[in-house]
N, CA, C and O atoms as CSV, one atom per row, in Angstrom:
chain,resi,resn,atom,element,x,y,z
A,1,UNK,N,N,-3.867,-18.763,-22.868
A,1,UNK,CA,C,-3.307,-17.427,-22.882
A,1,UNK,C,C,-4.222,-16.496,-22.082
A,1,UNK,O,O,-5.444,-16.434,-22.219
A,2,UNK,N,N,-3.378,-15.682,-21.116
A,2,UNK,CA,C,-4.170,-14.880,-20.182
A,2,UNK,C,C,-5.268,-13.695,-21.356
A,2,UNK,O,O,-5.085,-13.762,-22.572
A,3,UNK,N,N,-6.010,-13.004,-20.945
A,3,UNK,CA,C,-6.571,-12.067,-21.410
A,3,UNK,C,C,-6.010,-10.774,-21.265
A,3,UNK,O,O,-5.147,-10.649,-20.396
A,4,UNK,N,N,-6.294,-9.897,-21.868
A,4,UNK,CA,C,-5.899,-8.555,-22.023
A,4,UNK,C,C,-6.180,-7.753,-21.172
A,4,UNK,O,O,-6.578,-6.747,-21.760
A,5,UNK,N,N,-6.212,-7.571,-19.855
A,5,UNK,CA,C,-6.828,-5.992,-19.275
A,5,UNK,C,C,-6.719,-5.057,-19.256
A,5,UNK,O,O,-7.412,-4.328,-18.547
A,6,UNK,N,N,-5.649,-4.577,-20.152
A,6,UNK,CA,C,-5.576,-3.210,-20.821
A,6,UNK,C,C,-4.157,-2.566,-19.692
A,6,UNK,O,O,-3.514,-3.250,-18.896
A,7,UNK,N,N,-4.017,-1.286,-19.934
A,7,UNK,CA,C,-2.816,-1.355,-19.522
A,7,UNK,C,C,-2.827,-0.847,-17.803
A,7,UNK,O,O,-1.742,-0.475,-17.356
A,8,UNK,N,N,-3.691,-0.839,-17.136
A,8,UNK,CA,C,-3.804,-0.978,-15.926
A,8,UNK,C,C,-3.239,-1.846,-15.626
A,8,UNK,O,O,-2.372,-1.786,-14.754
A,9,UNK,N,N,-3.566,-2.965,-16.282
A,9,UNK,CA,C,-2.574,-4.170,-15.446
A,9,UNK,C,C,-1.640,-5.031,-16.220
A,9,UNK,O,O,-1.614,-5.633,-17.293
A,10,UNK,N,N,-0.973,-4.838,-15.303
A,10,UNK,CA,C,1.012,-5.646,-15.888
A,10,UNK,C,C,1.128,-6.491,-16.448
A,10,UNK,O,O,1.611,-6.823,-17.531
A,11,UNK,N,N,0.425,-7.086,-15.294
A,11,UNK,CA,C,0.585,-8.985,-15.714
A,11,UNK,C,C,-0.476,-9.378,-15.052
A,11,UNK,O,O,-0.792,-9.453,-13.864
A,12,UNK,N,N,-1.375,-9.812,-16.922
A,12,UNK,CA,C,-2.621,-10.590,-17.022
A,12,UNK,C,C,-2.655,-11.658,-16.178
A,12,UNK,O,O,-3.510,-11.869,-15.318
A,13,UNK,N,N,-1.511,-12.465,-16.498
A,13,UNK,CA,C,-1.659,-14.214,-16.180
A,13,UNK,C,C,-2.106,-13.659,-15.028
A,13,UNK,O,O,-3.315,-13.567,-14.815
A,14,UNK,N,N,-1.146,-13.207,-14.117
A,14,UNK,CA,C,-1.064,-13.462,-12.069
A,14,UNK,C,C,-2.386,-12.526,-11.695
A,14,UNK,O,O,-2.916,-12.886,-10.644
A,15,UNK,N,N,-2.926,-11.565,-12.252
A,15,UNK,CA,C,-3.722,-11.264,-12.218
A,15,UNK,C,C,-5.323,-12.147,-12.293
A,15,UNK,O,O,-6.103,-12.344,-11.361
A,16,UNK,N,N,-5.439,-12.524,-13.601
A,16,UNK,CA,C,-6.369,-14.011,-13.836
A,16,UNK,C,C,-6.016,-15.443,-12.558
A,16,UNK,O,O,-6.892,-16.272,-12.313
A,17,UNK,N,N,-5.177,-15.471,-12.151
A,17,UNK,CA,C,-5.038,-16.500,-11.526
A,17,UNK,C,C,-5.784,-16.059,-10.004
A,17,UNK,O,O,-6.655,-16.738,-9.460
A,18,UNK,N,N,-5.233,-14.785,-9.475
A,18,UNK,CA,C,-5.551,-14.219,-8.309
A,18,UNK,C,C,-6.915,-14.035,-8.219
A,18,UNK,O,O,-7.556,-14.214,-7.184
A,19,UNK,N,N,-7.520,-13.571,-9.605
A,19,UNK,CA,C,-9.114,-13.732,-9.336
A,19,UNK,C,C,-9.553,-15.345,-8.900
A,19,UNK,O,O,-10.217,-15.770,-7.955
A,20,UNK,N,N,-8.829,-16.067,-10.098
A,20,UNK,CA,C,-9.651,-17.117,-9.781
A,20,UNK,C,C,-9.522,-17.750,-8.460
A,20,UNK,O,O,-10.367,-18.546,-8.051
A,21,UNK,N,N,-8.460,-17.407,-7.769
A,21,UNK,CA,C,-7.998,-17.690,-5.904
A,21,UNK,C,C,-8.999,-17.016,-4.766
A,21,UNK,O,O,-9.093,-17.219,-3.555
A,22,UNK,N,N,-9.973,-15.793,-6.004
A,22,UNK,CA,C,-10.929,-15.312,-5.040
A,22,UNK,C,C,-10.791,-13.730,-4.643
A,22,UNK,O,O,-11.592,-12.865,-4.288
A,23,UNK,N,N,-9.499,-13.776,-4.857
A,23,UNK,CA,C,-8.984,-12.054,-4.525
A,23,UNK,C,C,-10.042,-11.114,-5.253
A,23,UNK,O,O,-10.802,-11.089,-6.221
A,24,UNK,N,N,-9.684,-10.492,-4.362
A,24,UNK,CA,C,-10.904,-8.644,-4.763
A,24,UNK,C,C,-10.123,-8.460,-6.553
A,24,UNK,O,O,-9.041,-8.969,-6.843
A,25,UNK,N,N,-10.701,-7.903,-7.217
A,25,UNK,CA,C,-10.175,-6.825,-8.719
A,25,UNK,C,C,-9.311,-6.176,-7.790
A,25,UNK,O,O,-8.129,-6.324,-8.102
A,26,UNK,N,N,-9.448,-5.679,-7.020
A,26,UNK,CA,C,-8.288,-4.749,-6.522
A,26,UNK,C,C,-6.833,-5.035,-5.548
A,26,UNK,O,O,-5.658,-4.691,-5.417
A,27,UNK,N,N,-7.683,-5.750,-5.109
A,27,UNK,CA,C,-6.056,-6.738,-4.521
A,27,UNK,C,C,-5.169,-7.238,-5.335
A,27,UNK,O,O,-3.939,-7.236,-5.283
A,28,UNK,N,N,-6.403,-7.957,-6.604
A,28,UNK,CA,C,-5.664,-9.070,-7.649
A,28,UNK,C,C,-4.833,-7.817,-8.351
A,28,UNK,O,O,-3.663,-7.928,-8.715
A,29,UNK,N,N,-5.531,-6.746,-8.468
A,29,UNK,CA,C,-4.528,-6.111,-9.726
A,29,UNK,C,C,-3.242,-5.095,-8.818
A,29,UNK,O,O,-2.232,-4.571,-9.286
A,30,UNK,N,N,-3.654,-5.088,-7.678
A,30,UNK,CA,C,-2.347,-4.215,-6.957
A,30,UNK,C,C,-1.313,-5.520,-6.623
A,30,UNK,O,O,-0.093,-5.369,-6.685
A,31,UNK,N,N,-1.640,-6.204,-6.432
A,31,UNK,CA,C,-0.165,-7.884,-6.338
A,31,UNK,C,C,0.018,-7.915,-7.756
A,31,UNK,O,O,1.228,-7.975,-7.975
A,32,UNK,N,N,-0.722,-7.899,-8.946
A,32,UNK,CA,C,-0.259,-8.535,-10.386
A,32,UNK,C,C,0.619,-7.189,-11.001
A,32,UNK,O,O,1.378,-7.409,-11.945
A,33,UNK,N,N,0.490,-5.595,-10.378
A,33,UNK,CA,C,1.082,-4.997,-10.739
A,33,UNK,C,C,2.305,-4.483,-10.106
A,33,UNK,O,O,2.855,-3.414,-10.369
A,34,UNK,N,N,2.739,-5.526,-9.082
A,34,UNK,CA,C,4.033,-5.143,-8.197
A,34,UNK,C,C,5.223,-5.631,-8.596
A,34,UNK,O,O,5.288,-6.833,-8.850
A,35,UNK,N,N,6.383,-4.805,-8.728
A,35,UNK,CA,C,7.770,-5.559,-9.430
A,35,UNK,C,C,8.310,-6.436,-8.151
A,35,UNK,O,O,8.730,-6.088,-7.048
A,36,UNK,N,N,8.125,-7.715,-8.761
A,36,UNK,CA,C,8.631,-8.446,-7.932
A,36,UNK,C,C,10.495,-8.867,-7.312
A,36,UNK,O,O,11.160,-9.709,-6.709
A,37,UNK,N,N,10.572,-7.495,-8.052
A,37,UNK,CA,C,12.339,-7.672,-7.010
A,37,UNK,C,C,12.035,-6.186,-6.478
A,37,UNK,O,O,12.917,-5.862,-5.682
A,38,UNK,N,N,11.530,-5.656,-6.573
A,38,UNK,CA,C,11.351,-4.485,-5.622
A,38,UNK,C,C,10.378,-5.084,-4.153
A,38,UNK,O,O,10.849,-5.170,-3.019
A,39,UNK,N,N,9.278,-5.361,-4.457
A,39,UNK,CA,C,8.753,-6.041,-3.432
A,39,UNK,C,C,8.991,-6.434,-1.962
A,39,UNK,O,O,8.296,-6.078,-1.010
A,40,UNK,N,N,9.853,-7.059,-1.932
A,40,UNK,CA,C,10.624,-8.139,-0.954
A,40,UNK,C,C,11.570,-6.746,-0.387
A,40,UNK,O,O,12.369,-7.090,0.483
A,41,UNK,N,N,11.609,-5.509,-0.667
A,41,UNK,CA,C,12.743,-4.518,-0.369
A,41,UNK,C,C,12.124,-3.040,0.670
A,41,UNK,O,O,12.674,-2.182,1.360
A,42,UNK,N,N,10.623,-3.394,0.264
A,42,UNK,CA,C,9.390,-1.824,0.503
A,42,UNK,C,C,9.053,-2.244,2.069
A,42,UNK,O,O,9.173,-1.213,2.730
A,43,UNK,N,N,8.711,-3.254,2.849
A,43,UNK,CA,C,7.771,-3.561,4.016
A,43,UNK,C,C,8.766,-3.478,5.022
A,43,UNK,O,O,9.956,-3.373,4.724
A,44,UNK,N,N,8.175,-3.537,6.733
A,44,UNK,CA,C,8.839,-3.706,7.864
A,44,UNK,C,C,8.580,-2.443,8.007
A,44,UNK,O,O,9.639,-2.272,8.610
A,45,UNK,N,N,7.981,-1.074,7.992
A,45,UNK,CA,C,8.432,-0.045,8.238
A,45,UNK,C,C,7.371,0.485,9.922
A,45,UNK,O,O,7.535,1.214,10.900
A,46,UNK,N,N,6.593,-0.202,9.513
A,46,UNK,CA,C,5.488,0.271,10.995
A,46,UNK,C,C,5.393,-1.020,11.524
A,46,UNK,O,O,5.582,-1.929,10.715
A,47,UNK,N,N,5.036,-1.466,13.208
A,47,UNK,CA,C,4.451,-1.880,14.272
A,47,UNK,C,C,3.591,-3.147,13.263
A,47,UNK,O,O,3.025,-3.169,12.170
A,48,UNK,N,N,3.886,-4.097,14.340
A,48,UNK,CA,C,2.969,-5.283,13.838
A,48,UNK,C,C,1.589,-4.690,14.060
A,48,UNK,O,O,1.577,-3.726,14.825
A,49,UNK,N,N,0.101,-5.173,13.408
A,49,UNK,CA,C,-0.800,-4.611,13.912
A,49,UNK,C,C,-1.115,-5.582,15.135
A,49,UNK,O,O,-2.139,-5.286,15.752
A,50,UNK,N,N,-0.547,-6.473,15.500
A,50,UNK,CA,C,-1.015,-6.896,17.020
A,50,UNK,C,C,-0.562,-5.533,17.901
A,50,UNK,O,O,-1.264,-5.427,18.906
A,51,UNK,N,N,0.489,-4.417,17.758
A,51,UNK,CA,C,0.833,-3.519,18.469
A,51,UNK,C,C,0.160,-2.272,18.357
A,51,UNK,O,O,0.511,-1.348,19.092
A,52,UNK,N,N,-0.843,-2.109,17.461
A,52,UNK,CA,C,-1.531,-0.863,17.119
A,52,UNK,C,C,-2.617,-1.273,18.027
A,52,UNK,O,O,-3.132,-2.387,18.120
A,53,UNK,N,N,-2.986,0.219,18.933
A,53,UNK,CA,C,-4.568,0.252,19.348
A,53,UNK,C,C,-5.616,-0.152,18.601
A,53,UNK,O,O,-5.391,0.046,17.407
A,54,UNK,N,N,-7.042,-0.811,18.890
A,54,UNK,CA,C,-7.735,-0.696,18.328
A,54,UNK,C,C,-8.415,0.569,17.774
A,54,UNK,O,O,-9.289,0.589,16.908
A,55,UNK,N,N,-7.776,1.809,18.528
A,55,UNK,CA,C,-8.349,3.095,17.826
A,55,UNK,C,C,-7.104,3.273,16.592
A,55,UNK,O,O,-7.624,3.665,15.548
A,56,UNK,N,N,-6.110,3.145,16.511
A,56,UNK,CA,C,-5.299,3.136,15.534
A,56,UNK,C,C,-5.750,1.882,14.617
A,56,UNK,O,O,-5.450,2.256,13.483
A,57,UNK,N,N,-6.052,1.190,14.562
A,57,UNK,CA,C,-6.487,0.169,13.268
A,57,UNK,C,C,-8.311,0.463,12.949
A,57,UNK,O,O,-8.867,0.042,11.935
A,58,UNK,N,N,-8.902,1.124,13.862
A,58,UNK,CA,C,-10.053,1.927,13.213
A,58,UNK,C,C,-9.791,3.104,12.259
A,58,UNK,O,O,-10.380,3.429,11.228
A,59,UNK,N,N,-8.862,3.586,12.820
A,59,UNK,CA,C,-8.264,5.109,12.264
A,59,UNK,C,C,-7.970,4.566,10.269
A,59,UNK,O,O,-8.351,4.933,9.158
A,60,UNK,N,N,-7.132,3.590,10.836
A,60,UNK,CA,C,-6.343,2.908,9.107
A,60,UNK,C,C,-7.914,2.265,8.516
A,60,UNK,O,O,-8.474,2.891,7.616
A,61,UNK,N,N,-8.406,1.300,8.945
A,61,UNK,CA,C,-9.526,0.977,8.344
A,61,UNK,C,C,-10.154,1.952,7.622
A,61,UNK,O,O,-10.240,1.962,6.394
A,62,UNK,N,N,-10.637,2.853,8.442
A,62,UNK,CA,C,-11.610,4.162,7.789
A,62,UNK,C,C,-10.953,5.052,6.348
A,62,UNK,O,O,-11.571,5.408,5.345
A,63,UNK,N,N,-9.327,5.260,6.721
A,63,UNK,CA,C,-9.008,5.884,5.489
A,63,UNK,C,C,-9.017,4.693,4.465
A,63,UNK,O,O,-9.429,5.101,3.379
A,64,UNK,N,N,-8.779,3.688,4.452
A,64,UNK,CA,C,-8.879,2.802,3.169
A,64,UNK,C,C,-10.434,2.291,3.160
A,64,UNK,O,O,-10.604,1.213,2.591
A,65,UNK,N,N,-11.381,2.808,3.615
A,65,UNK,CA,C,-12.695,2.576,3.321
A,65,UNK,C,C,-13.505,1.219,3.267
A,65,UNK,O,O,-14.403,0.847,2.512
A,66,UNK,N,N,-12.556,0.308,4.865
A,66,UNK,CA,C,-13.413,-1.195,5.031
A,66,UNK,C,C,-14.444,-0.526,5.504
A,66,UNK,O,O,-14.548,0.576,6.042
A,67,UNK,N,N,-15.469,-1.666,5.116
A,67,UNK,CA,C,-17.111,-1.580,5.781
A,67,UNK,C,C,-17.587,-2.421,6.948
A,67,UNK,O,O,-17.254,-3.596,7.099
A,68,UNK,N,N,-18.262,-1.854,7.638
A,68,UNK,CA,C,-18.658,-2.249,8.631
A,68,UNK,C,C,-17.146,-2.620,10.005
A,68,UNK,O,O,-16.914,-3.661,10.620
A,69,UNK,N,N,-16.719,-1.830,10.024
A,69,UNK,CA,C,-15.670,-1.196,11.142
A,69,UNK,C,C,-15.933,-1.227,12.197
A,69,UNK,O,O,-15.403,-2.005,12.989
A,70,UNK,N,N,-17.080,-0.148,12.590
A,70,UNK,CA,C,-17.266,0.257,13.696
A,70,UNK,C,C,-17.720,-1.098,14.422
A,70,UNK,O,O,-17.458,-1.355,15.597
A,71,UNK,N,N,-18.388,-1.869,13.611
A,71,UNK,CA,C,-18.837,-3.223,14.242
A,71,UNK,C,C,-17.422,-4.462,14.817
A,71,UNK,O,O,-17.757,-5.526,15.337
A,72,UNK,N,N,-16.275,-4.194,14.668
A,72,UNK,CA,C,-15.328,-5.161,14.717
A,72,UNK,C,C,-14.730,-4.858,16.312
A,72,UNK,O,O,-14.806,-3.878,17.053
A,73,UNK,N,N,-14.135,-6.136,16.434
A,73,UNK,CA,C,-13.295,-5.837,17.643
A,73,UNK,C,C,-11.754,-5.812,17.070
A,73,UNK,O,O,-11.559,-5.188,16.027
A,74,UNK,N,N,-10.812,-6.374,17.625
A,74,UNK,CA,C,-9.301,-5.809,17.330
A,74,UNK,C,C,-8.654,-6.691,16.315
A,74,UNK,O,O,-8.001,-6.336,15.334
A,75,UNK,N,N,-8.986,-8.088,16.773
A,75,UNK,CA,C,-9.100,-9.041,15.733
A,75,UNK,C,C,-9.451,-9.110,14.346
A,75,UNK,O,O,-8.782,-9.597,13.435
A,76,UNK,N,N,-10.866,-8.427,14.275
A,76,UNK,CA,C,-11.431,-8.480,13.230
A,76,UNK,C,C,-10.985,-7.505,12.230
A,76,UNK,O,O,-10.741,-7.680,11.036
A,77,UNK,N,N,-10.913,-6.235,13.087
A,77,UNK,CA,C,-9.813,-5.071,12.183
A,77,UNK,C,C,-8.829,-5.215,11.693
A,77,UNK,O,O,-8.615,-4.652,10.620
A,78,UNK,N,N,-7.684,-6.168,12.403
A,78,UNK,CA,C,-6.572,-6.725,11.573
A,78,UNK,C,C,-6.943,-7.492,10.712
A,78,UNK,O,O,-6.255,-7.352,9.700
A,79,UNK,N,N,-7.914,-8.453,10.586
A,79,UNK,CA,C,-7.924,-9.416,9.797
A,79,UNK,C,C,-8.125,-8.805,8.126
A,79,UNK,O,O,-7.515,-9.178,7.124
A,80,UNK,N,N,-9.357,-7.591,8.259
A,80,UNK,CA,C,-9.776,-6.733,7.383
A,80,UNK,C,C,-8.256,-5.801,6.957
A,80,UNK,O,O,-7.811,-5.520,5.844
A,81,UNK,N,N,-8.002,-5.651,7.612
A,81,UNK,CA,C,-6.923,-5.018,7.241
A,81,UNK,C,C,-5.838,-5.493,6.390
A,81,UNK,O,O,-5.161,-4.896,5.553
A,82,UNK,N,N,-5.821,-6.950,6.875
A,82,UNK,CA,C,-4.753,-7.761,6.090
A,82,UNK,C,C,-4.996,-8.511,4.913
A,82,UNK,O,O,-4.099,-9.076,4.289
A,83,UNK,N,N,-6.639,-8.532,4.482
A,83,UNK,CA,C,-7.495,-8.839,3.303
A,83,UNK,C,C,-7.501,-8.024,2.548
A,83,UNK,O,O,-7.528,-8.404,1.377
A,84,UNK,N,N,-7.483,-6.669,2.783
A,84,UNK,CA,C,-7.359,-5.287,1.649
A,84,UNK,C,C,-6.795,-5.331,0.547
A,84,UNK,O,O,-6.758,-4.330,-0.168
């Protein structure tokens, strides 16, 4: 039986599982707290990031607060970006 994390998060199990897959606390608990028939209905709305400048995926990096940014090339910013 999953554990309790109080009511931040939805669902313990997928949550506990996602840690143990390695995911951040914060990844694990923003996927374990998403309704999964809404989900599949929210994305597609902006540019692949292969189509964003690298000054536009510095720009997004910085407001969600990855580290060590300034050090990446275009690659590496998406990749960070898509680990968040």
């Amino acid at each position: 039986m999953a554990k309790d994390h109080g009511p931040s998060i939805k669902d313990d199990e997928a949550y506990e599982e996602l840690r143990d897959k390695g995911y951040s606390k914060e990844k694990a608990a923003r996927i374990a707290n998403t309704d999964r028939q809404e989900a599949g209905k929210k994305g597609g709305k902006h540019d692949k990031y292969e189509e964003w400048t690298k000054e536009e995926l510095y720009e997004r990096a910085q407001e969600i607060g990855i580290d060590g940014r300034s050090d990446m090339d275009k690659q590496e910013l998406i990749k960070a970006l898509r680990n968040h």
